[in-house]
mmCIF file of the N, C-alpha and C atoms, coordinates in Angstrom:
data_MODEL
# 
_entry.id   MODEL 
# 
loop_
_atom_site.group_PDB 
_atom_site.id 
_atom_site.type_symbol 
_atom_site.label_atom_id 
_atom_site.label_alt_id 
_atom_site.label_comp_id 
_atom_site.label_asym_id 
_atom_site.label_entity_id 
_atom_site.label_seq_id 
_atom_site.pdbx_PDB_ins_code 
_atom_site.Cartn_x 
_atom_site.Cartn_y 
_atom_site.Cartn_z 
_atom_site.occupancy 
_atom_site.B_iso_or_equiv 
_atom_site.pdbx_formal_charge 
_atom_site.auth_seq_id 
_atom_site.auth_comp_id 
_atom_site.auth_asym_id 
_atom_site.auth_atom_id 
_atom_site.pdbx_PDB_model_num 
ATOM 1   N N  . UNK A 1 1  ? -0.357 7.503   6.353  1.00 0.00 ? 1  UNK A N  1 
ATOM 2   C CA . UNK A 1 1  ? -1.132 6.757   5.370  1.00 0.00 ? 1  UNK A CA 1 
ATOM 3   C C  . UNK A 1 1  ? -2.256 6.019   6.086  1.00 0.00 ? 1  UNK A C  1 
ATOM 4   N N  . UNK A 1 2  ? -3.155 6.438   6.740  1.00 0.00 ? 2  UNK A N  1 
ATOM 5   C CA . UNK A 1 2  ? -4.109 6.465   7.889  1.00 0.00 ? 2  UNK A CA 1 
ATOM 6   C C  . UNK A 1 2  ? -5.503 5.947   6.767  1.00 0.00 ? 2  UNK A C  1 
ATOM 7   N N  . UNK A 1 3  ? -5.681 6.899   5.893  1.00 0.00 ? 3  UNK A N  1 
ATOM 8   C CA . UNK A 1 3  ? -6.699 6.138   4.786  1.00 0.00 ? 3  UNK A CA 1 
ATOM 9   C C  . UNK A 1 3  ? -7.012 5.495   3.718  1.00 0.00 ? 3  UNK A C  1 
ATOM 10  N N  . UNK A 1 4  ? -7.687 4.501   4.065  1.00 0.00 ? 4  UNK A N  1 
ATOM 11  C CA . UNK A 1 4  ? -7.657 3.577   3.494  1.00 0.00 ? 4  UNK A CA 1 
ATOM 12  C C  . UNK A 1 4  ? -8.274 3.996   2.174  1.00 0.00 ? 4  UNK A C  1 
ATOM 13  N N  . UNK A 1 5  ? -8.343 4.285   1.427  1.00 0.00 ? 5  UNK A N  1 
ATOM 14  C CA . UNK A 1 5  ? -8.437 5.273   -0.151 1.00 0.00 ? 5  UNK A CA 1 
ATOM 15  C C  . UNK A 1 5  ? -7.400 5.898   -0.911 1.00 0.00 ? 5  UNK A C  1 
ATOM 16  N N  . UNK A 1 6  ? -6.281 6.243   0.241  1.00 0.00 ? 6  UNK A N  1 
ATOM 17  C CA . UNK A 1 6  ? -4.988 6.719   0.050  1.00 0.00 ? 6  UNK A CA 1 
ATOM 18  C C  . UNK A 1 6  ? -4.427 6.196   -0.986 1.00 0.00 ? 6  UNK A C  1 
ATOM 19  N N  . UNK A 1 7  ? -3.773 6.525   -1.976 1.00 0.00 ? 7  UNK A N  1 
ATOM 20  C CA . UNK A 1 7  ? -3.219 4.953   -2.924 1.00 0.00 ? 7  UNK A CA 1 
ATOM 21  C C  . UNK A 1 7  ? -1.604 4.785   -2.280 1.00 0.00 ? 7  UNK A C  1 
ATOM 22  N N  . UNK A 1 8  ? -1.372 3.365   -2.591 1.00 0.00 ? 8  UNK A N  1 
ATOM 23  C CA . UNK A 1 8  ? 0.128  2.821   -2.051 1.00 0.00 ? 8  UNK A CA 1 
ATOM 24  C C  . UNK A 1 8  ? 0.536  2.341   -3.388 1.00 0.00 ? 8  UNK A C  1 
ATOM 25  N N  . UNK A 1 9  ? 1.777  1.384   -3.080 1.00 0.00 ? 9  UNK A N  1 
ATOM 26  C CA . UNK A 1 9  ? 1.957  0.012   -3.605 1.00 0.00 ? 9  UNK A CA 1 
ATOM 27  C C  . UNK A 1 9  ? 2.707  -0.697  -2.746 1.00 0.00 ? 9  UNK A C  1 
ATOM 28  N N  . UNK A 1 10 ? 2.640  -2.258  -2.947 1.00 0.00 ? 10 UNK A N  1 
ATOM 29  C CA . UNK A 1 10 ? 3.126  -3.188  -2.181 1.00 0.00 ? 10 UNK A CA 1 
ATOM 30  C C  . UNK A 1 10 ? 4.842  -2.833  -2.790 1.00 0.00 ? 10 UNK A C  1 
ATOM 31  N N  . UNK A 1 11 ? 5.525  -2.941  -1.651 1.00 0.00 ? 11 UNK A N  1 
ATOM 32  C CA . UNK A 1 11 ? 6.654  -3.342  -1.532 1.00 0.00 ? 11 UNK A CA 1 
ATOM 33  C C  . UNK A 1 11 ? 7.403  -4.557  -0.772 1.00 0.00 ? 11 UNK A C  1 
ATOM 34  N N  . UNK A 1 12 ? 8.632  -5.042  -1.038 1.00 0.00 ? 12 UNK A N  1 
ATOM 35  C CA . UNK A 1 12 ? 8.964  -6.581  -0.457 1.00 0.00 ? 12 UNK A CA 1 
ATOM 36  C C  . UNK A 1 12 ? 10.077 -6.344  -0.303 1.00 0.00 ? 12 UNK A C  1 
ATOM 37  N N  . UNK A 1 13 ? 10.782 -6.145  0.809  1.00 0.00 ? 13 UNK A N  1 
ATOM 38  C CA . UNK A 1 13 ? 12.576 -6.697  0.779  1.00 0.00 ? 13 UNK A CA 1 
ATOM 39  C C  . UNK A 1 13 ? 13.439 -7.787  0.704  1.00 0.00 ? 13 UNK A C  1 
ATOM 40  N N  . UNK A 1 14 ? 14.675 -7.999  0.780  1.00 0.00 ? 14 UNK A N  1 
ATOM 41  C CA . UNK A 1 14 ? 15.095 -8.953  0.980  1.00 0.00 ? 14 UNK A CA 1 
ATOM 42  C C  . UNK A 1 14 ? 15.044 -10.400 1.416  1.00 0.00 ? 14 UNK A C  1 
ATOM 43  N N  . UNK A 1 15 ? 14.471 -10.076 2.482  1.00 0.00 ? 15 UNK A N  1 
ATOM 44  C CA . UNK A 1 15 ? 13.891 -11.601 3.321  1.00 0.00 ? 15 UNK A CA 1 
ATOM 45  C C  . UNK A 1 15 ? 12.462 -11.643 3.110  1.00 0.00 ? 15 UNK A C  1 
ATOM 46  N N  . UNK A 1 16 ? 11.768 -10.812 2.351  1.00 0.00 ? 16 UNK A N  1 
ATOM 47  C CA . UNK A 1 16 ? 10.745 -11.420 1.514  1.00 0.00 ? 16 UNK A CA 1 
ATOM 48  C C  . UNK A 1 16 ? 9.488  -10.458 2.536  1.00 0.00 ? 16 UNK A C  1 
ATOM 49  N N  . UNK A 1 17 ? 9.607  -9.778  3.344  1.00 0.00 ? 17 UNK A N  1 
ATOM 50  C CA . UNK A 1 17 ? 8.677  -9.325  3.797  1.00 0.00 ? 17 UNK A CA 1 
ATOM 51  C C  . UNK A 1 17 ? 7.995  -8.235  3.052  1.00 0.00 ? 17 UNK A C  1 
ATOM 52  N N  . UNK A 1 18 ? 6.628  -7.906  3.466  1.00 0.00 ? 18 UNK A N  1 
ATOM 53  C CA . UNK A 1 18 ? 5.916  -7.137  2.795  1.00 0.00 ? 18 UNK A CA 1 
ATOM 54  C C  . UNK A 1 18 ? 5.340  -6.208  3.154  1.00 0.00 ? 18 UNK A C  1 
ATOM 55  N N  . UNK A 1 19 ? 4.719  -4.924  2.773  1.00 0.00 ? 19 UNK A N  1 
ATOM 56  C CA . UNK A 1 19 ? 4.801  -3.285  3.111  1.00 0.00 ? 19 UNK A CA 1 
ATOM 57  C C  . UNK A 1 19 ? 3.919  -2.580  2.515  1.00 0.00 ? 19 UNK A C  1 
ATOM 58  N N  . UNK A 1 20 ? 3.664  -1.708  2.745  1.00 0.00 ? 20 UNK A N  1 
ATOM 59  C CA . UNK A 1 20 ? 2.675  -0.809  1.944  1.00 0.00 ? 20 UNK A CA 1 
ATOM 60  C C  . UNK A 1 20 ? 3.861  0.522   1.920  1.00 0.00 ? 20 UNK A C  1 
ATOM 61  N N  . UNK A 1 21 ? 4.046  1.167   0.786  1.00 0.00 ? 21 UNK A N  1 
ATOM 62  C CA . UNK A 1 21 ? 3.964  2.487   0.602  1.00 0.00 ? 21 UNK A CA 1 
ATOM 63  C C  . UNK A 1 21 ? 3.525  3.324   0.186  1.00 0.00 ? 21 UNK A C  1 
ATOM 64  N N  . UNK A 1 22 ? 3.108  4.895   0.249  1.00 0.00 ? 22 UNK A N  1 
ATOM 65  C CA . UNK A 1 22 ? 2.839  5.778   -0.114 1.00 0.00 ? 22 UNK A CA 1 
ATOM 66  C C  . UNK A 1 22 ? 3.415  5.933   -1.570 1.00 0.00 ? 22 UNK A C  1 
ATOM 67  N N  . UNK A 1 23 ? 2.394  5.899   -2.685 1.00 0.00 ? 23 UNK A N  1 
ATOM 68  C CA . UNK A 1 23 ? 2.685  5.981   -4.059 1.00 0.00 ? 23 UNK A CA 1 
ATOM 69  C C  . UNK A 1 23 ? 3.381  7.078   -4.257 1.00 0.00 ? 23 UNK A C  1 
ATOM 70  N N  . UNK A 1 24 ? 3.327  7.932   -4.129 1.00 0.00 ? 24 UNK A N  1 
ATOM 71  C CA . UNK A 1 24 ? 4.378  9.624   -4.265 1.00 0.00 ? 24 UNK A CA 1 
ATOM 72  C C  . UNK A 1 24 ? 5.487  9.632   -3.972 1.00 0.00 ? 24 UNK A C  1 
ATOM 73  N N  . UNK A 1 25 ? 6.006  8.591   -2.819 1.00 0.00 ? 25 UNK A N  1 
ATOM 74  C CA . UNK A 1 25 ? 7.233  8.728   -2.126 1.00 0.00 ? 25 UNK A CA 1 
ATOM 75  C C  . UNK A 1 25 ? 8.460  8.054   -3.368 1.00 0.00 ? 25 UNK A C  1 
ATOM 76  N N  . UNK A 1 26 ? 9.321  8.325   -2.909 1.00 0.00 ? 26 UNK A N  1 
ATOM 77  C CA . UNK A 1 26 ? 10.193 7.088   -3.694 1.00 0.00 ? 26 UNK A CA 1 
ATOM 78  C C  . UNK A 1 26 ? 10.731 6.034   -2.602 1.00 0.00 ? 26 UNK A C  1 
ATOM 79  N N  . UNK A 1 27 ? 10.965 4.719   -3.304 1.00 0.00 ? 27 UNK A N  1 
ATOM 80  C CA . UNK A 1 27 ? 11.059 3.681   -1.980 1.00 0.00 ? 27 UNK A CA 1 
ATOM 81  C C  . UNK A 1 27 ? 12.196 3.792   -1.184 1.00 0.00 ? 27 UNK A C  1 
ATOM 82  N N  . UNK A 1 28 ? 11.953 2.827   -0.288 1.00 0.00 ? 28 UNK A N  1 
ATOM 83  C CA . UNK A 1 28 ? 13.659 3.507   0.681  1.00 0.00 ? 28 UNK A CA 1 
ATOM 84  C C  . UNK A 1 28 ? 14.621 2.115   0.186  1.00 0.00 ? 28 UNK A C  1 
ATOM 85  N N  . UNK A 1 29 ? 15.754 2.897   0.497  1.00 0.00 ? 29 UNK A N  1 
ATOM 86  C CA . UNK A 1 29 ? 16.728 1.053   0.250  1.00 0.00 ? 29 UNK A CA 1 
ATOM 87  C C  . UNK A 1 29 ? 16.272 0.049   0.634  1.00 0.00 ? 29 UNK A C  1 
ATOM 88  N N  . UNK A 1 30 ? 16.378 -0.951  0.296  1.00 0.00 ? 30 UNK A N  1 
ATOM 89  C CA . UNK A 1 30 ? 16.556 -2.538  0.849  1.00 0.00 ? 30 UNK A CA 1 
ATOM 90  C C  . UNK A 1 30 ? 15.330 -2.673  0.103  1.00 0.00 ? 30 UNK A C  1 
ATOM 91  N N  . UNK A 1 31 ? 14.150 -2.020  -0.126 1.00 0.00 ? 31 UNK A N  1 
ATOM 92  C CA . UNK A 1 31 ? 12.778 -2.486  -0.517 1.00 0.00 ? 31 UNK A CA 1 
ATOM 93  C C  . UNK A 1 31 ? 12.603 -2.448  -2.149 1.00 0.00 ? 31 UNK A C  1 
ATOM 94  N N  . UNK A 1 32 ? 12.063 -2.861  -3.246 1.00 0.00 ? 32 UNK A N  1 
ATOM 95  C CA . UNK A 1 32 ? 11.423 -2.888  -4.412 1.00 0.00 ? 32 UNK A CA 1 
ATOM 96  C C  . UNK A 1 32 ? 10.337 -3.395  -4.843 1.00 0.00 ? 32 UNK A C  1 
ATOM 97  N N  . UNK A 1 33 ? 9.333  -2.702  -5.514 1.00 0.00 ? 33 UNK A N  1 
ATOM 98  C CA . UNK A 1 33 ? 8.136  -2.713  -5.765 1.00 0.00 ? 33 UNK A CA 1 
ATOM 99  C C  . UNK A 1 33 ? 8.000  -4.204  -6.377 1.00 0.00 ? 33 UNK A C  1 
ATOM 100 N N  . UNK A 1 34 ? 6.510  -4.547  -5.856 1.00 0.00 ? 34 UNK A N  1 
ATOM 101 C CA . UNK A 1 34 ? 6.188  -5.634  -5.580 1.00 0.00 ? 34 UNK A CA 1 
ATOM 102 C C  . UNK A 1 34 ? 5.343  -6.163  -7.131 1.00 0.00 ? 34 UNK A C  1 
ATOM 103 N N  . UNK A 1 35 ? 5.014  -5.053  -7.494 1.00 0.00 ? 35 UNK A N  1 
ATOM 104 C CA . UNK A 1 35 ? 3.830  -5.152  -8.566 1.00 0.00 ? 35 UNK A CA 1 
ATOM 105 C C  . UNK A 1 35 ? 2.592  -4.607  -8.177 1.00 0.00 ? 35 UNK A C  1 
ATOM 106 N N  . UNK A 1 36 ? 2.268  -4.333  -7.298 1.00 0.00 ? 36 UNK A N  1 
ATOM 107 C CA . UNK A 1 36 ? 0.696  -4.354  -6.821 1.00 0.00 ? 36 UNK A CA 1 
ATOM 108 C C  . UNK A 1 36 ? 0.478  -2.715  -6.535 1.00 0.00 ? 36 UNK A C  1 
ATOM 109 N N  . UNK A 1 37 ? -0.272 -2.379  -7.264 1.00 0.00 ? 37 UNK A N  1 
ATOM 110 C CA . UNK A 1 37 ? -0.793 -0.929  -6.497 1.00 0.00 ? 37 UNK A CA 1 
ATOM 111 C C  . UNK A 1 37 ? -2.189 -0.328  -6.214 1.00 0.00 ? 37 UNK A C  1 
ATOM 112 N N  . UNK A 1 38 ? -2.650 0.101   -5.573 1.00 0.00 ? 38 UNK A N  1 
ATOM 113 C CA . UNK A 1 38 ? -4.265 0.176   -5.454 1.00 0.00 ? 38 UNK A CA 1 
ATOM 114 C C  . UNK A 1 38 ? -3.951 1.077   -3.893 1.00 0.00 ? 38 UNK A C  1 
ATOM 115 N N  . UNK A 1 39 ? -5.698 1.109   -3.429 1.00 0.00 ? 39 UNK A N  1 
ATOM 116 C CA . UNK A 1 39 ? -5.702 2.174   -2.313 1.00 0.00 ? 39 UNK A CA 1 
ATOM 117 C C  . UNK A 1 39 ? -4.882 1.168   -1.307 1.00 0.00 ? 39 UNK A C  1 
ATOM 118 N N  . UNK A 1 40 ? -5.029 2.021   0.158  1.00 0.00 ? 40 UNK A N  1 
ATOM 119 C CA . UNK A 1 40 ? -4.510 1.434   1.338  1.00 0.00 ? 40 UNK A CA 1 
ATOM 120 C C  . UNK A 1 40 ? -5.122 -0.019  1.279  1.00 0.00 ? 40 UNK A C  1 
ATOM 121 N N  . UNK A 1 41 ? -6.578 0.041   1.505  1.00 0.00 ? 41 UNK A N  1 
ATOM 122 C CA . UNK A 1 41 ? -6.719 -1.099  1.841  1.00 0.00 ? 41 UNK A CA 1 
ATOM 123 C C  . UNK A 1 41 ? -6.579 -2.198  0.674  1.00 0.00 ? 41 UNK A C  1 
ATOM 124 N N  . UNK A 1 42 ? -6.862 -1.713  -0.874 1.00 0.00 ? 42 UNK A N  1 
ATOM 125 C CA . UNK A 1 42 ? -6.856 -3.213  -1.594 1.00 0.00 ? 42 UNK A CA 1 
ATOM 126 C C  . UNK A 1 42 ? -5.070 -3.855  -1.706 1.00 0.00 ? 42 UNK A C  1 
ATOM 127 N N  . UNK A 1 43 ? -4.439 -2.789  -1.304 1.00 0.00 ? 43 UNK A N  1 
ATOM 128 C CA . UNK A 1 43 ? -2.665 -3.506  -1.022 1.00 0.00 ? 43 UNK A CA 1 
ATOM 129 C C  . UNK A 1 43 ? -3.035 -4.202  0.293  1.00 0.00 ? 43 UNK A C  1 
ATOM 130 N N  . UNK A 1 44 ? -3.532 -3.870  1.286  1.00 0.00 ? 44 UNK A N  1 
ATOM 131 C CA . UNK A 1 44 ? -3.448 -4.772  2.312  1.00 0.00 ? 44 UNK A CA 1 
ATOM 132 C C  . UNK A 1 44 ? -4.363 -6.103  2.374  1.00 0.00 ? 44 UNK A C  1 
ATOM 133 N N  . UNK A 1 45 ? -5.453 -6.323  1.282  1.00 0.00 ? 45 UNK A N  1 
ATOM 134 C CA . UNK A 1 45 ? -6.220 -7.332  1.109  1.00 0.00 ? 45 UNK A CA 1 
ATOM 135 C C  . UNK A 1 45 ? -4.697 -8.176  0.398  1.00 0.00 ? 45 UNK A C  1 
ATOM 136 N N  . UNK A 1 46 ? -4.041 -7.208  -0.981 1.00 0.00 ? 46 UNK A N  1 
ATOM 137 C CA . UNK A 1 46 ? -3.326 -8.554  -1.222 1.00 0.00 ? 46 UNK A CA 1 
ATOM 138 C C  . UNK A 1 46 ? -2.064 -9.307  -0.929 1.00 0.00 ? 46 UNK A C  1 
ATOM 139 N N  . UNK A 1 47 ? -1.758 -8.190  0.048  1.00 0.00 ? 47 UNK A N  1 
ATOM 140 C CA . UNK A 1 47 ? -1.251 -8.783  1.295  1.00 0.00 ? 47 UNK A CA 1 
ATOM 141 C C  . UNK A 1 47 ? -1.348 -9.982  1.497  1.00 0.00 ? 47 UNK A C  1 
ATOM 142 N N  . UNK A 1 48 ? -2.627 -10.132 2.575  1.00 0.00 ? 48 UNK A N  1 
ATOM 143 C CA . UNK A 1 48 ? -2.956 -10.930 3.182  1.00 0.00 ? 48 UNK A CA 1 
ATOM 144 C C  . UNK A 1 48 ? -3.250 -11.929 1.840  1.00 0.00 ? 48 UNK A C  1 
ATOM 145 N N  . UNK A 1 49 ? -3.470 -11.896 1.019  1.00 0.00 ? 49 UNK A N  1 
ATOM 146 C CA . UNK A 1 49 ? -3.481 -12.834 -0.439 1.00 0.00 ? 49 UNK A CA 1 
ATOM 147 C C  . UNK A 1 49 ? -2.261 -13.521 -0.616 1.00 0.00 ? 49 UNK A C  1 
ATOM 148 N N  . UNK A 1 50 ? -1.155 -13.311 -0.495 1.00 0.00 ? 50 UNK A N  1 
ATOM 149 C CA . UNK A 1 50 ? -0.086 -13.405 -1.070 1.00 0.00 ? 50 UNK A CA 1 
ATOM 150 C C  . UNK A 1 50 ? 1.160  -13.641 -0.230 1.00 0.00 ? 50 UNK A C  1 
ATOM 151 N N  . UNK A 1 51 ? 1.364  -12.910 1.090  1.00 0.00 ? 51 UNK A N  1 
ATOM 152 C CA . UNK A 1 51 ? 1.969  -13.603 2.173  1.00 0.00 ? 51 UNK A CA 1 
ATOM 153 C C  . UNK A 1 51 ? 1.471  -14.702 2.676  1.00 0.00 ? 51 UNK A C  1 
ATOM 154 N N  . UNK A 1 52 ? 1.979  -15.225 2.574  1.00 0.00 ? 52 UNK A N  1 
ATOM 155 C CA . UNK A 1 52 ? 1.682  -16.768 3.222  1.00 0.00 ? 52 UNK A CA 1 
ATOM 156 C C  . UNK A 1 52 ? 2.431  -17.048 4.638  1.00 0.00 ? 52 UNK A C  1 
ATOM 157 N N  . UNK A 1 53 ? 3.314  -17.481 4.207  1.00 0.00 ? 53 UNK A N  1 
ATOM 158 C CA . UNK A 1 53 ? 4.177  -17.422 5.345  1.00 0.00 ? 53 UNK A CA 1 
ATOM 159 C C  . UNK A 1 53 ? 5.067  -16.140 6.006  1.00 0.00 ? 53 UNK A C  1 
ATOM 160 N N  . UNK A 1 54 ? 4.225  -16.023 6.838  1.00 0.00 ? 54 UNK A N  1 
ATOM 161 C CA . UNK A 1 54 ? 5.319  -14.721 7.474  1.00 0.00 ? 54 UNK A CA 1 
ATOM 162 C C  . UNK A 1 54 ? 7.006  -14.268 8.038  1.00 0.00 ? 54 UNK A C  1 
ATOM 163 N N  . UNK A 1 55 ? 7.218  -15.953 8.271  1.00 0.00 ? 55 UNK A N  1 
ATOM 164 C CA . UNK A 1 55 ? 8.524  -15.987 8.742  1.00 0.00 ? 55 UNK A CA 1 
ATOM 165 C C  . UNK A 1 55 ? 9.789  -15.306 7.783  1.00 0.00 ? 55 UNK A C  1 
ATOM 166 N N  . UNK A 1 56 ? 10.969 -14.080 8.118  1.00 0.00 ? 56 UNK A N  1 
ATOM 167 C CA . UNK A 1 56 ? 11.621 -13.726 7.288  1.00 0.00 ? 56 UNK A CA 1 
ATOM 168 C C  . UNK A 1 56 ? 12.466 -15.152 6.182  1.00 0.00 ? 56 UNK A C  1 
ATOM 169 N N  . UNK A 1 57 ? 13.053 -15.020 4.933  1.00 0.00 ? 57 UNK A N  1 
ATOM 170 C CA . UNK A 1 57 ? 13.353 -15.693 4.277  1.00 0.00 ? 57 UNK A CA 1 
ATOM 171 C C  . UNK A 1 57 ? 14.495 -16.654 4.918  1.00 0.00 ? 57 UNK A C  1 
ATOM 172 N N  . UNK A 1 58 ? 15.239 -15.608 5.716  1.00 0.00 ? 58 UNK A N  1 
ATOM 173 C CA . UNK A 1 58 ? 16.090 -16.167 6.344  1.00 0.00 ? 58 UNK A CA 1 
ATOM 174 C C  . UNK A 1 58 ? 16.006 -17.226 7.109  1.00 0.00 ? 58 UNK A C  1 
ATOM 175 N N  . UNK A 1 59 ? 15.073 -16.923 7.872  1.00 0.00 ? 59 UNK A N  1 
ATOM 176 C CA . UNK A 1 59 ? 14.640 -18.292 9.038  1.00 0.00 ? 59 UNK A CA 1 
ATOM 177 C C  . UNK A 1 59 ? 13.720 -19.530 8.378  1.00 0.00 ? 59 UNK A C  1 
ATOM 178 N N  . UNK A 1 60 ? 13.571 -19.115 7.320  1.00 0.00 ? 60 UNK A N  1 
ATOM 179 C CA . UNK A 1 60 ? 12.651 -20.694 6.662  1.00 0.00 ? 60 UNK A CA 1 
ATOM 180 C C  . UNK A 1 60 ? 13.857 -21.184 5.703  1.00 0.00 ? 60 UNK A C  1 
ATOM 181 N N  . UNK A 1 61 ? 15.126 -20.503 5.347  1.00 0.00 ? 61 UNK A N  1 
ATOM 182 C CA . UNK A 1 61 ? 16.281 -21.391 5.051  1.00 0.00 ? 61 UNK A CA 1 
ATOM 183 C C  . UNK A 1 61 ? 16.896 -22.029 5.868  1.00 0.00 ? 61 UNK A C  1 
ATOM 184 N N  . UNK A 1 62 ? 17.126 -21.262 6.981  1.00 0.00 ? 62 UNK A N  1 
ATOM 185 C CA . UNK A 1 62 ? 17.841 -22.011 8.156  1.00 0.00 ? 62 UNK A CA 1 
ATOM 186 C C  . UNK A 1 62 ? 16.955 -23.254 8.688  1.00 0.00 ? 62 UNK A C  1 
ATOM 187 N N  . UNK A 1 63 ? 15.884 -23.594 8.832  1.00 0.00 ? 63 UNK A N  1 
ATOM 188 C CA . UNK A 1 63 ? 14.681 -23.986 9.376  1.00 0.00 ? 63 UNK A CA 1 
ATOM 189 C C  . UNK A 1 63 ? 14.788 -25.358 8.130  1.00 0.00 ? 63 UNK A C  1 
ATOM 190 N N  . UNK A 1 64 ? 15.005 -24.964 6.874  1.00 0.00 ? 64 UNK A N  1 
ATOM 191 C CA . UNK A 1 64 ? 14.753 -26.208 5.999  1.00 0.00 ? 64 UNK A CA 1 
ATOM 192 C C  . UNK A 1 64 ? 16.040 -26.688 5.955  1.00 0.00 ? 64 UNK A C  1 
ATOM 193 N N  . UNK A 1 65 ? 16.928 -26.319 6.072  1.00 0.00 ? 65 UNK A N  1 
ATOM 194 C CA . UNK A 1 65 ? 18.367 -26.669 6.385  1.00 0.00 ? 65 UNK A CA 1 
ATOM 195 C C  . UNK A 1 65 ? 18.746 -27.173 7.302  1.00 0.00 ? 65 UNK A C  1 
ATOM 196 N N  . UNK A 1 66 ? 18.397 -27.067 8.718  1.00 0.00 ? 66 UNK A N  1 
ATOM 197 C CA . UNK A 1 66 ? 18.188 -27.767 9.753  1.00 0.00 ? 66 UNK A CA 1 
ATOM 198 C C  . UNK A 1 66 ? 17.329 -29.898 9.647  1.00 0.00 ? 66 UNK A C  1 
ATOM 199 N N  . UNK A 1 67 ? 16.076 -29.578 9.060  1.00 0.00 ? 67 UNK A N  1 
ATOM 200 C CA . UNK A 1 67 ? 15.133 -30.670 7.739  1.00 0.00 ? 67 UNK A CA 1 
ATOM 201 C C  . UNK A 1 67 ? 16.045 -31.095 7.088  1.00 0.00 ? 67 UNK A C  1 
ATOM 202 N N  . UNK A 1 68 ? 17.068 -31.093 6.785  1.00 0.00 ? 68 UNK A N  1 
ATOM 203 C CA . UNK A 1 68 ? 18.093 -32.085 5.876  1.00 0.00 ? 68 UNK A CA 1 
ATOM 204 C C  . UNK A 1 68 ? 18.864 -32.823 6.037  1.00 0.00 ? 68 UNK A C  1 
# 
């Protein structure tokens, strides 16, 4: 998925991270569609839109739990 014209959609797993896939494929476990679909690059603009924090979900519970 090399071009950026290619179409995807955003995908997100568990701990909240985020992905691009190939629209044709079907997704793999652990992941479900995010909402977002467009070429390579406008999923990776909203990406960067929408991740904020990169840290997995896991470590910003432990992390605010630690804060208490």
């Amino acid at each position: 998925m090399e071009d950026d014209d290619s179409a995807a959609i955003v995908v997100v797993n568990h701990e909240e991270q985020f992905s691009l896939w190939p629209i044709n494929m079907a997704i793999p476990g652990g992941w479900r569609a995010e909402g977002f679909e467009g070429s390579r690059r406008e999923c990776l603009d909203y990406i960067d839109r929408v991740w904020r924090d990169i840290r997995p979900l896991s470590m910003r519970r432990m992390i605010d739990d630690s804060d208490a």
